[in-house]
Every structure is written in structure tokens, then in C-alpha cells.
N, C-alpha and C positions, 0 to 999 in steps of 0.2 A: 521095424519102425521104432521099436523102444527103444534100440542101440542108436538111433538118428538123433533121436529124441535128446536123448542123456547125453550125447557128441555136441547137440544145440546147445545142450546149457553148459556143457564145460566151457564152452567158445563164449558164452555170453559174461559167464562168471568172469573169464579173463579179461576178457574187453572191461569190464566194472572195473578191476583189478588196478589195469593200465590207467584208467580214468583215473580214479582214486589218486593214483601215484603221483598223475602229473598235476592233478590241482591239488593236492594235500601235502607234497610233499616237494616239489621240485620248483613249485615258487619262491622267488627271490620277495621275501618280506623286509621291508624296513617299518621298522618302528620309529618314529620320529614323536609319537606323541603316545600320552599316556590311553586316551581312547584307541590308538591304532594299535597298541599292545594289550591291552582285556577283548577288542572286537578278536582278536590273532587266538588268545586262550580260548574263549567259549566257540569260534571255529575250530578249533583243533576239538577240543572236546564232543561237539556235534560229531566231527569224523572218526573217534574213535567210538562211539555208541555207533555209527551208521556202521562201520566196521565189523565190530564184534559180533553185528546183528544178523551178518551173513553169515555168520558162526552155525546157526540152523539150516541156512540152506547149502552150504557146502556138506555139512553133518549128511541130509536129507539125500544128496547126490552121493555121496558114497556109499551109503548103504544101496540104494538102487544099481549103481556101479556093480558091488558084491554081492545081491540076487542076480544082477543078469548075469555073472562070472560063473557064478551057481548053475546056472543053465544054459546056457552059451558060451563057452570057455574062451571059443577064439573072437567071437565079440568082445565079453568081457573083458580079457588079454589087452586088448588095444587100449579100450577106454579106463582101464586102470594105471596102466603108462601113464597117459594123459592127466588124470585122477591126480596123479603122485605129483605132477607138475605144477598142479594148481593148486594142490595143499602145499607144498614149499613154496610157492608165489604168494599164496595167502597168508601162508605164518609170518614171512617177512615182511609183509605188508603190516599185518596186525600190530610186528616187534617195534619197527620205523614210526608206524604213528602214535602207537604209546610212549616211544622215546620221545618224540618230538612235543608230543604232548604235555610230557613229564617235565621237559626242557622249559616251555614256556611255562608251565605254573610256577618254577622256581624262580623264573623269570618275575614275574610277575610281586610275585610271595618277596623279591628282594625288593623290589621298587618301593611295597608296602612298608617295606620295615626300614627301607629308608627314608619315606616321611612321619615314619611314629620316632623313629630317632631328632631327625629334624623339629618335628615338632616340641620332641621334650627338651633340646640345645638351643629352641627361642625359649621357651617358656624362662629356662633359666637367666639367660640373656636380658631378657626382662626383667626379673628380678632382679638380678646385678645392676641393668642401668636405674631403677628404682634405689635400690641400695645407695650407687654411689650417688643421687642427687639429693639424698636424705643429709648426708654430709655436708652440702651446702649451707652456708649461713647459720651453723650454728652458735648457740649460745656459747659464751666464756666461759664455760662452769666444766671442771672437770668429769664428772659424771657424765655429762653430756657427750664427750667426746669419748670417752673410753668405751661407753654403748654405743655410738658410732661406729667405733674402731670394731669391738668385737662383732658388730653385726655386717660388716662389711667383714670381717676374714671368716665368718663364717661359711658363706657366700662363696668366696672364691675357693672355699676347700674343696670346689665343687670335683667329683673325680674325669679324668679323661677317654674312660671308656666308651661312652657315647657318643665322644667325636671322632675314637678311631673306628669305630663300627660306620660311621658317617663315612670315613672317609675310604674305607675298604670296601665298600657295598657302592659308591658311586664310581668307583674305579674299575670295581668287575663287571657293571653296569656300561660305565664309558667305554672298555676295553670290547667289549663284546658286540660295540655300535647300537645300544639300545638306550631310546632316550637324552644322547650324549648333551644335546645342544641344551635342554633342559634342565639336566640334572650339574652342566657345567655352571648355566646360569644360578641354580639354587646355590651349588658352593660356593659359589664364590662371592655371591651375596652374603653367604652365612658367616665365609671365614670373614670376610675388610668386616664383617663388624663384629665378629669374635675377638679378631687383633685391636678393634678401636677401643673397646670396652672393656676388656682385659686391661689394657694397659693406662687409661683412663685410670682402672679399678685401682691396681696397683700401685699407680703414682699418689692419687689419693690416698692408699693406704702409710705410702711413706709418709704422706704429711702430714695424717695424722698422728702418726708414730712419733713423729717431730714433735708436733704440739703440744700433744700429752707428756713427751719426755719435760718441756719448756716449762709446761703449767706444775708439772711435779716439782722441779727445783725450784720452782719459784713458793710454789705451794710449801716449802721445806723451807727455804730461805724465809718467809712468810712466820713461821712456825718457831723459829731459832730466834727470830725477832723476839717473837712475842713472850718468849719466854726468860729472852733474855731481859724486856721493857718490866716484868711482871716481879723477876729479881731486884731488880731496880727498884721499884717500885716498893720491895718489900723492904730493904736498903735504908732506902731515905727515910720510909713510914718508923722502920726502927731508932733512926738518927733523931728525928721528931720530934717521937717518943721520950727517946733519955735527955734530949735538949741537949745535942751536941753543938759544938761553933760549926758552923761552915769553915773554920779555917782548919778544922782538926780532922775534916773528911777527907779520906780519897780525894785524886786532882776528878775522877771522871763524876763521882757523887757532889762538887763543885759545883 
């Protein structure tokens, strides 16, 4: 009756087994949204804690197994065959759904760290388009513009590591069919206005490069003047002075 008994449950373990396999592992999942992919994680993770937790009672069956082999040998004989069948069904069950499980956390764990990237390539984004409207309408004064200037290349020294992590993580993501239609739409959102504002930024920057070059030589020119009117100045105060004729000066002291 015991060798029936212990034959019931190898049979039943297996049938669990079979079940197990074909809802946990032989469904065809798409993830088309970011809920249908964490509901996919924390089911796989249910099924490898429900998994492991027959760990005890496969344990519990073998040992029963190797008492009644203990005293029954050509009983035992049989249901230790059998025994060996369902530990190799069940280790491979346990290996598949850790993989699979293992699989979508990374799954997952990338999606994340493709919105923490995204997130930090607006943030700056934003700063940039703040930057270049600050540039707008400013003042005529050189300082004005040269703080402009440096706070706008500041800005754009921004490095490009964060957008290649962007762009490697939603291509392993697209390629793998997870997310695709979603994560196509966030690129490309992100890039038409990475390229609008980059190059906005840029053009601006020339022109202010321009302007301050403009305002410099004029600012010199300005300068060369002044020093030249101030010589002059001292010129004539000295001609004045000694009570020279006007017809005995320089033609420009005239």
C-alpha cells in the first residue's frame, strides 16, 4: 500500500511538473506595455518561489522512496527509476524558470535605466533650451554677451555618454520585441528634439562668437580713438600753452 501510495505521488508531482511547464514557460508573451512587462516579472517570480517550494516535498518523497528500498528492494527498485525521472524533470524545471525569470528581471532592470537615462537627457535638454533663450534680446554691452557666450558652451560641453546608453538599451529592448512601439515612440521624440536644440544651441553660439568678435574690434577701434583724441588734446593744450600761430602747427593740429 505504501509502494501505491509513493507511485500516487510521483504521478502527481509530474502532472504539477507538466502544468508548471506549460503555463510558465511555453506561453508566447508579448510585452507591448510597460504594465504587461512587471505583471510578466512578479509572475515569474511567484513561479519560481511556488517552484522551489516543492523542493520539500520532492526532498520528503525520496527519502520515503529509500526506506521503502530499505525494505522492499524490488518495490523500492521500481520507484526509484521513476524517483530519478522526476528529480531530472524537476531540476530542469527549477533551471528554465530561474533562467526565464533571471531573463525578465534584466528585462525589466533595462527598461528602468532607460527612463533614468531619458530622464537625465531632458533635464538637460531643458537647460539648454533655457540657456539658449537667455541669449535672446540682450543688452549691447560686452560683458553681457561674453556671459552669455560662456554659459551657453558650458552647457553644450554636455558629454554623450548618456545618449549612447539611450540609445543601446532601447535597441536591445526593440530588438528583443519588448516595448518596441513605445520605446520607438520615446526616441524619437527625444532625438527631433535633441537635433532641434543642439543645433538651435550651436547656431546661437556662432553668433554670438560673432558679435563679441564685432563688439571687441569695435571696442579697440573705440580705444585707439580715444587715445588717439587725448594725444591731441594734449597737443593743442601744449600749442596753447606757448602761444603758438595756428599757421606754425602741424596741417592735422590746424
Amino acid at each position: 500500500e505504501k509502494a501505491v501510495n509513493l507511485k500516487k505521488d510521483l504521478a502527481e508531482m509530474q502532472e504539477w511538473m507538466t502544468q508548471a511547464e506549460e503555463e510558465y514557460l511555453e506561453k508566447d508573451f508579448e510585452y507591448k506595455s510597460p504594465e504587461e512587462l512587471e505583471n510578466a516579472v512578479e509572475e515569474m517570480k511567484r513561479a519560481k518561489e511556488d517552484v522551489l517550494q516543492k523542493e520539500v516535498r520532492v526532498k520528503i518523497l525520496k527519502d520515503n522512496i529509500k526506506m521503502l528500498a530499505a525494505k522492499v528492494p524490488s518495490s523500492g527498485q521500481e520507484l526509484a527509476t521513476e524517483l530519478n525521472v522526476v528529480l531530472e524533470n524537476y531540476q530542469l524545471l527549477c533551471n528554465r524558470i530561474r533562467g526565464k525569470c533571471h531573463t525578465l528581471e534584466e528585462v525589466w532592470s533595462c527598461w528602468i535605466e532607460l527612463l533614468q537615462y531619458l530622464d537625465l537627457e531632458t533635464a538637460w535638454l531643458n537647460n539648454l533650451e533655457e540657456r539658449v533663450q537667455m541669449t535672446e534680446n540682450l543688452p549691447e554691452k560686452l560683458d553681457a554677451v561674453n556671459d552669455a557666450l560662456e554659459s551657453l558652451e558650458s552647457v553644450l560641453r554636455h558629454p554623450a555618454d548618456n545618449r549612447t546608453q539611450i540609445r543601446e538599451l532601447g535597441q536591445t529592448l526593440i530588438d528583443g520585441g519588448i516595448l518596441d512601439d513605445i520605446i520607438s515612440e520615446k526616441l524619437e521624440a527625444f532625438n527631433a528634439r535633441y537635433e532641434e536644440l543642439s543645433h538651435l544651441a550651436v547656431s546661437r553660439q556662432i553668433s554670438l562668437e560673432q558679435q563679441l568678435q564685432t563688439m571687441r574690434e569695435t571696442d579697440h577701434m573705440l580705444q585707439v580713438l580715444q587715445e588717439n583724441l587725448a594725444e591731441l588734446d594734449r597737443q593743442l593744450t601744449s600749442y596753447l600753452t606757448d602761444r603758438v600761430d595756428a599757421f606754425q602747427m602741424p596741417q592735422e593740429a590746424q
